[in-house]
C-alpha positions in Angstrom: 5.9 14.6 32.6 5.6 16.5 29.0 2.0 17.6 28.4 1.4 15.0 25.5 1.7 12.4 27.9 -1.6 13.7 29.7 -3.8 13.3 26.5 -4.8 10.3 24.6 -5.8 10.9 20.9 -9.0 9.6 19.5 -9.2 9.4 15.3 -11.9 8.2 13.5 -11.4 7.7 9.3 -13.3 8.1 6.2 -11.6 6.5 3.3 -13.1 6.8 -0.1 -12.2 4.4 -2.8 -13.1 4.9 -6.2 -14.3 1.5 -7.8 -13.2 -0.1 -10.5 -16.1 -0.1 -12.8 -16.2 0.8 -16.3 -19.0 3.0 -16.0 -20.6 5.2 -13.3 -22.8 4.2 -10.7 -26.2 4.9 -12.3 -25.7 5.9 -15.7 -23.1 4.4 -18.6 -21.4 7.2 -18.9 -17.7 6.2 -18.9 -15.3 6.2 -15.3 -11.9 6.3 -17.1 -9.5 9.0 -15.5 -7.3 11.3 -17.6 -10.0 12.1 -20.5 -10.7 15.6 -21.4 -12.6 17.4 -19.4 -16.3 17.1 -19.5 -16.2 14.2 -22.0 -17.5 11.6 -19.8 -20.8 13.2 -19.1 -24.3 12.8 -20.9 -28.3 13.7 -20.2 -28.2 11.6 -17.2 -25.0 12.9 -15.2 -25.9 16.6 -16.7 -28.8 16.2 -14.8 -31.2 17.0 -17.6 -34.8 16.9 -16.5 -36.4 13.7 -17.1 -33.6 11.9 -17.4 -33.7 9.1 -14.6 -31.0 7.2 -12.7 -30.2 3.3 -13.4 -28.0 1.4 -10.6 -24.7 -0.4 -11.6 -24.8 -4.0 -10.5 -20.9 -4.0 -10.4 -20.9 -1.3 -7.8 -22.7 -3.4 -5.7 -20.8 -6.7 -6.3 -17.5 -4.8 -5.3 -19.1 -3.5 -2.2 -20.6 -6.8 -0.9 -16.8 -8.2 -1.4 -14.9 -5.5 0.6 -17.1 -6.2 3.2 -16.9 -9.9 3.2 -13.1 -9.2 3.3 -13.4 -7.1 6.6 -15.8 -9.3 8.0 -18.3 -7.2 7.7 -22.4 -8.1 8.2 -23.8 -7.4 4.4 -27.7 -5.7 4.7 -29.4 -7.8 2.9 -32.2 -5.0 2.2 -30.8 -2.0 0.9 -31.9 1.6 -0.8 -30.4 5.0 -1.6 -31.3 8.1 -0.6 -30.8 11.6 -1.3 -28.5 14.0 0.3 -29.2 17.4 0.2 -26.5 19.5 0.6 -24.7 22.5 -1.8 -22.8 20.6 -4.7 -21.0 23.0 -7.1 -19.8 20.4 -9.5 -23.0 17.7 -9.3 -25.4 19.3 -11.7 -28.5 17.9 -9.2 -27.9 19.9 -6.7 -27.4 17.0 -4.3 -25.9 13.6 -3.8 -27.1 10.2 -4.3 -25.8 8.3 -1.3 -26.5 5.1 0.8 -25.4 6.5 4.3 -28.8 6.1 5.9 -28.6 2.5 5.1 -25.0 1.5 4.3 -24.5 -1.9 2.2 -22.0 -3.2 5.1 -22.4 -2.8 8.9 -19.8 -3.5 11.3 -16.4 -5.2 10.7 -12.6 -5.2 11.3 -9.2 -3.7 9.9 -6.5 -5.6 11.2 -3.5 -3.2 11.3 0.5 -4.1 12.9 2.5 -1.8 14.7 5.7 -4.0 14.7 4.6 -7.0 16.2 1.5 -5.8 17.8 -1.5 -6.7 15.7 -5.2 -4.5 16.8 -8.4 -4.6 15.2 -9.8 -1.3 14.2 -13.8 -1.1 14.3 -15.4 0.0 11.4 -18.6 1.5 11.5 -19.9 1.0 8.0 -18.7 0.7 4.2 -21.6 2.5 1.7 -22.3 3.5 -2.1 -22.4 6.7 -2.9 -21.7 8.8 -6.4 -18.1 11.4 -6.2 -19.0 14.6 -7.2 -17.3 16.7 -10.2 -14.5 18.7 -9.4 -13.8 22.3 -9.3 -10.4 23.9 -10.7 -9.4 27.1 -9.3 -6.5 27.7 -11.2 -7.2 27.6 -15.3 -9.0 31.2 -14.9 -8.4 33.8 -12.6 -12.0 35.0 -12.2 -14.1 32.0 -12.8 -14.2 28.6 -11.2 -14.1 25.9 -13.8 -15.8 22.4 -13.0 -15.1 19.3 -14.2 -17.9 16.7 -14.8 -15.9 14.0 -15.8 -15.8 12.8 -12.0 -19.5 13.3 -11.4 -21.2 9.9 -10.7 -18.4 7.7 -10.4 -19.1 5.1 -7.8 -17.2 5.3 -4.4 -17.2 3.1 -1.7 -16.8 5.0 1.5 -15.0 3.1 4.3 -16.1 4.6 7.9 -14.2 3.8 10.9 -15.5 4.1 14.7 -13.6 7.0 16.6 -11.0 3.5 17.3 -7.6 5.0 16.2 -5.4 6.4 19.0 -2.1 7.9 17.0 -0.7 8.9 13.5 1.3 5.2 13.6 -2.6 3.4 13.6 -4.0 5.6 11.5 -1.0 5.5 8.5 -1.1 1.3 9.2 -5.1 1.7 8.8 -5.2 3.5 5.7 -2.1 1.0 4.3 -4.3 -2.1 4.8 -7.0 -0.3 3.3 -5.1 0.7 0.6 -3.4 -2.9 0.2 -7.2 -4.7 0.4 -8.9 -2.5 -2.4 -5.5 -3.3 -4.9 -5.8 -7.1 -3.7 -9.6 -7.8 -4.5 -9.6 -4.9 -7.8 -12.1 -2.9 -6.2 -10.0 0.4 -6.2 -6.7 0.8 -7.5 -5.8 2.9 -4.5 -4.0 5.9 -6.5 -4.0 8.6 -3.8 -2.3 11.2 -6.3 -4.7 10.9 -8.9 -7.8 11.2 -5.8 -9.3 7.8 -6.6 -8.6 6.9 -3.2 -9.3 10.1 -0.4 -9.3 10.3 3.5 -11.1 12.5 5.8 -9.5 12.4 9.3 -11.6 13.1 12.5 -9.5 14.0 15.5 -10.1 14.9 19.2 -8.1 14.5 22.3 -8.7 14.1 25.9 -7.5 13.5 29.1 -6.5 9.6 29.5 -8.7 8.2 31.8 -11.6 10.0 30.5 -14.4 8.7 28.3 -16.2 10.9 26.7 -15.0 12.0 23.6 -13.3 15.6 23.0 -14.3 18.3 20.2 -13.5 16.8 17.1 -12.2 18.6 13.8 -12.2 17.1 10.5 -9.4 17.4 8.2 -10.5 17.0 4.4 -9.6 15.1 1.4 -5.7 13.6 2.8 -4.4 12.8 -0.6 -1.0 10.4 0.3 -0.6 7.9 3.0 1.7 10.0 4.5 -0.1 13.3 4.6 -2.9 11.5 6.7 -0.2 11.0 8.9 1.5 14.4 9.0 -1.9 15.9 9.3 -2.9 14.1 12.2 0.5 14.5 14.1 -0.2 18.6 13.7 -4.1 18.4 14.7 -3.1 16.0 18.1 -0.4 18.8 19.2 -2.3 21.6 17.9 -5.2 20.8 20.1 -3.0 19.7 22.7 -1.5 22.9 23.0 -5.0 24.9 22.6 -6.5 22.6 26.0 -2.7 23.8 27.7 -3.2 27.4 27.3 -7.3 27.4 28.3 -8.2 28.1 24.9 -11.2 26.4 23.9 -11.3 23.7 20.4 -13.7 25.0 17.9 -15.4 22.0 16.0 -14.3 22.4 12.5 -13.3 21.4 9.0 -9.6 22.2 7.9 -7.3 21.2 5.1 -4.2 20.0 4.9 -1.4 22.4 3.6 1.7 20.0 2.8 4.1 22.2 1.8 3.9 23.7 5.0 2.8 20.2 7.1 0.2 22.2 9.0 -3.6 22.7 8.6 -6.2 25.6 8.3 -9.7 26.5 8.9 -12.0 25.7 6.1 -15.4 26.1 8.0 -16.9 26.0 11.5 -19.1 23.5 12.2 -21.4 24.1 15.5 -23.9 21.7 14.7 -24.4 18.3 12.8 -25.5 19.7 8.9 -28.9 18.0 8.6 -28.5 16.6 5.1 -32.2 16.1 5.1 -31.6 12.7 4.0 -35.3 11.1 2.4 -35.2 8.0 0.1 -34.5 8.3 -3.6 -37.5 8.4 -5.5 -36.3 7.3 -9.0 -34.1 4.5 -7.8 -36.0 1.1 -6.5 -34.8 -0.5 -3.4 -32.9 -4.0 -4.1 -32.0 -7.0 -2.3 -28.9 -9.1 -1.8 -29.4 -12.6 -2.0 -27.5 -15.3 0.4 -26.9 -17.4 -3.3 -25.1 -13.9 -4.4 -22.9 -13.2 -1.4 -22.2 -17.2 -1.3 -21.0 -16.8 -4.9 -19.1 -13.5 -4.4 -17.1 -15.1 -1.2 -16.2 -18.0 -3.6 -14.9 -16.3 -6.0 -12.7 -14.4 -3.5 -8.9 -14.9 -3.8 -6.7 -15.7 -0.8 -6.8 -12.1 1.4 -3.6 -10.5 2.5 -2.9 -11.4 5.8 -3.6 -15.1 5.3 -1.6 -15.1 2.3 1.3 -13.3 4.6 1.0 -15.8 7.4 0.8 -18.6 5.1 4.3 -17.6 3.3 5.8 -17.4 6.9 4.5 -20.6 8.0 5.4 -22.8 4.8 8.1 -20.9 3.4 10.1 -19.7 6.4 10.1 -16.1 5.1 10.9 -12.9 7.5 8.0 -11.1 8.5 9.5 -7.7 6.1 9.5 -10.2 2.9 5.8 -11.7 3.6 4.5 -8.3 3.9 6.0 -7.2 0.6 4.9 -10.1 -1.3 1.3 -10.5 0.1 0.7 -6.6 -0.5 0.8 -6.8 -4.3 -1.0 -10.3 -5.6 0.9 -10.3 -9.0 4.1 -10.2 -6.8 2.7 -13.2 -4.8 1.6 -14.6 -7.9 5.1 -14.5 -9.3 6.8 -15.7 -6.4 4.4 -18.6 -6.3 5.5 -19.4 -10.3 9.5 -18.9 -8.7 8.8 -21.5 -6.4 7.8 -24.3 -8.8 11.6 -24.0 -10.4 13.4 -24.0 -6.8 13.3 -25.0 -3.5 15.4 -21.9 -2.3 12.4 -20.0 -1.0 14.4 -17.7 1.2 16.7 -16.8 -1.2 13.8 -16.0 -3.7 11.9 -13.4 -1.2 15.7 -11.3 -0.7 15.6 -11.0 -4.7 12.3 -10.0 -4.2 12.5 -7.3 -1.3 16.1 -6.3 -2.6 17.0 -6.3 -6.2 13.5 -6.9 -7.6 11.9 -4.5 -5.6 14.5 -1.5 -6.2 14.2 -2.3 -10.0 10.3 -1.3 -9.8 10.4 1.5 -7.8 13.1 3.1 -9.7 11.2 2.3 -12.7 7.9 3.1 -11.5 6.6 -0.4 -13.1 4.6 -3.2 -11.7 5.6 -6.8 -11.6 3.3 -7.5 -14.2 5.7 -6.0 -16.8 9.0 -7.5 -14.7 11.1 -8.4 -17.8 13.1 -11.4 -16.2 10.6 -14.7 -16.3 10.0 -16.8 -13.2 12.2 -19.9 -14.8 14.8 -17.2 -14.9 14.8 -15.8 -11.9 15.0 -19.2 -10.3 18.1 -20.2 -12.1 19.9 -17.0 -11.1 18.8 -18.0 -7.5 19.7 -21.2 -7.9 23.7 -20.0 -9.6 24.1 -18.2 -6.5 23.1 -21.0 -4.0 24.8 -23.6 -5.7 28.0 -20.9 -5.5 28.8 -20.5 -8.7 28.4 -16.7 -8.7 28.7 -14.7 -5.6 25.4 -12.8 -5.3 27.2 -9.5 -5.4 28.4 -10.6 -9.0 24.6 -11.9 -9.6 23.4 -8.6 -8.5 25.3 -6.3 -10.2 26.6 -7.9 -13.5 24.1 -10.9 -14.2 20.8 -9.3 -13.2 21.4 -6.4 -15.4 22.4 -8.2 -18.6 18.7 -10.6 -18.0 17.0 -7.0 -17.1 17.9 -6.3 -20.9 17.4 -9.4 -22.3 15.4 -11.8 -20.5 15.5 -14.4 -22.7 19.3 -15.4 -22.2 19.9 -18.1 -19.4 21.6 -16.6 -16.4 24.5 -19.6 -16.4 24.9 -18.9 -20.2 25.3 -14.9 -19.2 27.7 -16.1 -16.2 29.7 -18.0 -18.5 30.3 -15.5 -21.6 31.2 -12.6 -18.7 33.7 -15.6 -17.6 32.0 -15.0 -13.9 31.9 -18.6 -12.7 33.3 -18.7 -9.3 36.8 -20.7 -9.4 37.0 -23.9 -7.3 40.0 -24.8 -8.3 42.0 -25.5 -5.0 45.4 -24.8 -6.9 44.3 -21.6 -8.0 42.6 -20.3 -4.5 45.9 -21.4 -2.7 47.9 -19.2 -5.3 45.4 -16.2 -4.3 45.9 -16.5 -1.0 49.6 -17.4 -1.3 49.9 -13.8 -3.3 48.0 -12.0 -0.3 49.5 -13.5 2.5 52.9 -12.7 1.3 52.0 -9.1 0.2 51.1 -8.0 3.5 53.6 -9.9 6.3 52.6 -7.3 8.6 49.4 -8.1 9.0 49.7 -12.0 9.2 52.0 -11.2 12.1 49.3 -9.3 13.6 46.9 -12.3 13.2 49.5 -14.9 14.7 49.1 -12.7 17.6 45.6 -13.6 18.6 44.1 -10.3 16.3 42.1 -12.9 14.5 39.1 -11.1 13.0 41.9 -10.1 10.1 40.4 -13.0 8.4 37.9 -10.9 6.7 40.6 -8.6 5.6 42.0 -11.8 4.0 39.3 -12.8 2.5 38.2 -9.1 0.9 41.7 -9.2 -0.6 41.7 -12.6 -2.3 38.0 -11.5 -3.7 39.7 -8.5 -5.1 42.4 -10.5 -6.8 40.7 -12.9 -8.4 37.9 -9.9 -9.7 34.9 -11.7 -7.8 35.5 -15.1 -9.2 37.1 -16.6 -6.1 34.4 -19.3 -4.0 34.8 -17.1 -1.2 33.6 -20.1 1.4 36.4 -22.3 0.3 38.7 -19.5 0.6 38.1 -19.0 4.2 38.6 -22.5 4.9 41.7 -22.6 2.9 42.4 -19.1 5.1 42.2 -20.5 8.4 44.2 -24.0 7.8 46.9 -21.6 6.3 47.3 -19.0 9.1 46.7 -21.7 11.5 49.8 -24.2 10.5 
């Protein structure tokens, strides 16, 4: 039995998402990324005595709704406190946070692992400001800080120790990622760190329940890394347990380049943050009229939306989970739908053509230059068979791409692609192939009957893409079979 086999893996997540406010969470300094640095800063986030803190209400509306969406309990009686701990780039000296009393208790992911659906605990979502960040590589002798990020809110999303490999934890952080887009709480950009994972991992023996020495890897900056990171901790710590050596609670970082991680700092003990309540910031109260009103105003969630496509619209499993996981792309398909009743065909455009279009591109459907009443008439020119959608694909789709204002049949018809239906002119094809290759139809009258799609492939080539290839095959098999 390999020794991975023996060992179960237990992960537990922080993911912080940075909200979608205009402001920061308790001043009105502006949250915009990309400006220069320390433009976005004033008296308040300088941390200029006297100054005092004021909380953003949207912060809190965008945290009650993320937890409404994971089915969280909302704490209806709620206060920040301070955590005291060696910030760098918060001016301070230490961090406003709600982790004593976090906004949302309890609640569910639900993640898919092919067909397998789980539930992943969550332990709490809370408010807390980012801190600024430090640049290590504008001067070599100083540390330069940033203070642009200082104050933005973040919503920090805390698993229970409920993930047991790098598959649950990349499907975790995916729906995460996919939720925060959906509702516009976060716009889940892990390159530009407004979205950030810290990944706790420990192994033990299955069977056993208490929980192995955990190590924390820091700030996982790509869906992918969280993964990578956690495949090397689980062997790692595998292989330390193998060869007696004992694990060594830590924080490490991830190196991606080289796919492994490294020791940042050991971590004997829990830091006591010395948490006490914020003096300059009042407690406040959620209402049940306010989280009634926020739950209204919620649109239809991802998974419901994906199970609802399935069940009304007969789409495969791969095309719900694409359209659901952007709602401007389920938006779209929606406004598709009202021009045609070829729902299938509309989520391959989507998943295939469509979807390659935007990632080359690096665009979002929002800026999709073909209109949904266009789209559904090159759907429907293809279903009716008029064009082949190989000759949709790669001649009609690009012309629309460049001017989406022209009508796909209109396009079809000046490139003289309308598929020919003429039964004199398909039986003239045919005719021409058959008699070019005797050798082969000699082969077929011998029982090797699957040369029908060598046929077929050369009467499409003859007639440049234009032949209707279903009548040909008909035409094909009353022909050979005289």
């Amino acid at each position: 039995m390999p020794e991975t086999d023996k060992y179960e893996a237990v992960i537990g997540l922080e993911v912080h998402t940075q909200l979608l406010t205009k402001s920061k969470l308790f001043c009105g300094d502006s949250a915009e990324f990309g400006n220069p640095p320390n433009t976005n800063v004033s008296a308040i986030s300088l941390a200029h005595p006297g100054t005092l803190p004021k909380m953003n209400e949207k912060a809190v509306e965008l945290a009650i709704k993320l937890g409404l969406a994971f089915n969280s309990d909302i704490v209806r009686d709620n206060y920040f406190a301070r955590k005291n701990y060696f910030y760098p780039d918060l001016p301070k000296g230490y961090q406003v946070s709600q982790h004593t009393t976090p906004i949302c208790k309890n609640g569910n992911v639900t993640i898919s692992i092919g067909e397998k659906e789980r539930k992943i605990i969550l332990n709490r979502i809370h408010l807390e400001e980012d801190a600024g960040k430090s640049i290590h590589d504008v001067d070599e002798n100083f540390t330069c800080i940033d203070l642009n990020r200082a104050g933005v809110p973040l919503l920090e999303i805390v698993s229970e120790p409920d993930l047991h490999s790098s598959e649950e934890a990349f499907a975790y952080v995916t729906e995460i990622r996919k939720m925060v887009r959906h509702l516009d709480i976060c716009d889940g950009n892990m390159e530009e760190g407004s979205m950030r994972c810290d990944a706790n991992v420990s192994v033990r023996l299955k069977g056993d329940t208490e929980l192995g020495t955990k190590v924390e890897v820091k700030n996982l900056n790509s869906i992918r890394n969280v993964k990578k990171a956690i495949d090397f901790e689980i062997k790692r710590l595998i292989d330390l347990l193998e060869s007696g050596k004992p694990v060594v609670q830590e924080t490490r970082s991830f190196d991606a380049s080289q796919g492994t991680t490294f020791s940042l700092r050991t971590k004997e003990e829990a830091n006591d943050y010395r948490y006490f309540p914020e003096p300059d910031l009042a407690p406040f109260q959620i209402s049940e009229e306010q989280i009634l009103s926020i739950r209204e105003s919620m649109p239809e969630l991802p998974l419901a939306l994906e199970k609802r496509l399935i069940r009304e619209y007969s789409l495969s499993t791969e095309a719900a989970k694409i359209i659901s996981a952007d709602k401007n792309m389920a938006a779209w398909f929606d406004r598709i739908i009202g021009h045609t009743k070829n729902y299938k065909a509309v989520s391959n455009w989507i998943i295939g053509p469509v979807k390659s279009f935007l990632n080359e591109n690096n665009s979002e459907i929002e800026t999709f230059p073909i209109s949904s009443e266009s789209m559904a008439a090159l759907v429907d020119l293809v279903e009716e068979g008029r064009v082949s959608f190989g000759i949709a694909c790669s001649r009609i789709f690009p012309v629309l791409l460049n001017s989406g204002e022209k009508e796909p049949f209109t396009v079809a018809k000046e490139l003289n692609l309308l598929q020919e239906k003429n039964g004199d002119t398909l039986q003239q094809w045919i005719d021409d192939v058959l008699s070019s290759m005797p050798d082969k139809v000699l082969e077929y009258k011998k029982g090797k009957k699957n040369l029908t799609g060598l046929f077929a492939g050369e009467v499409k080539k003859k007639s440049r893409g234009k032949a209707d290839m279903k009548a040909v095959i008909e035409l094909l098999n009353q022909k050979l079979n005289q």
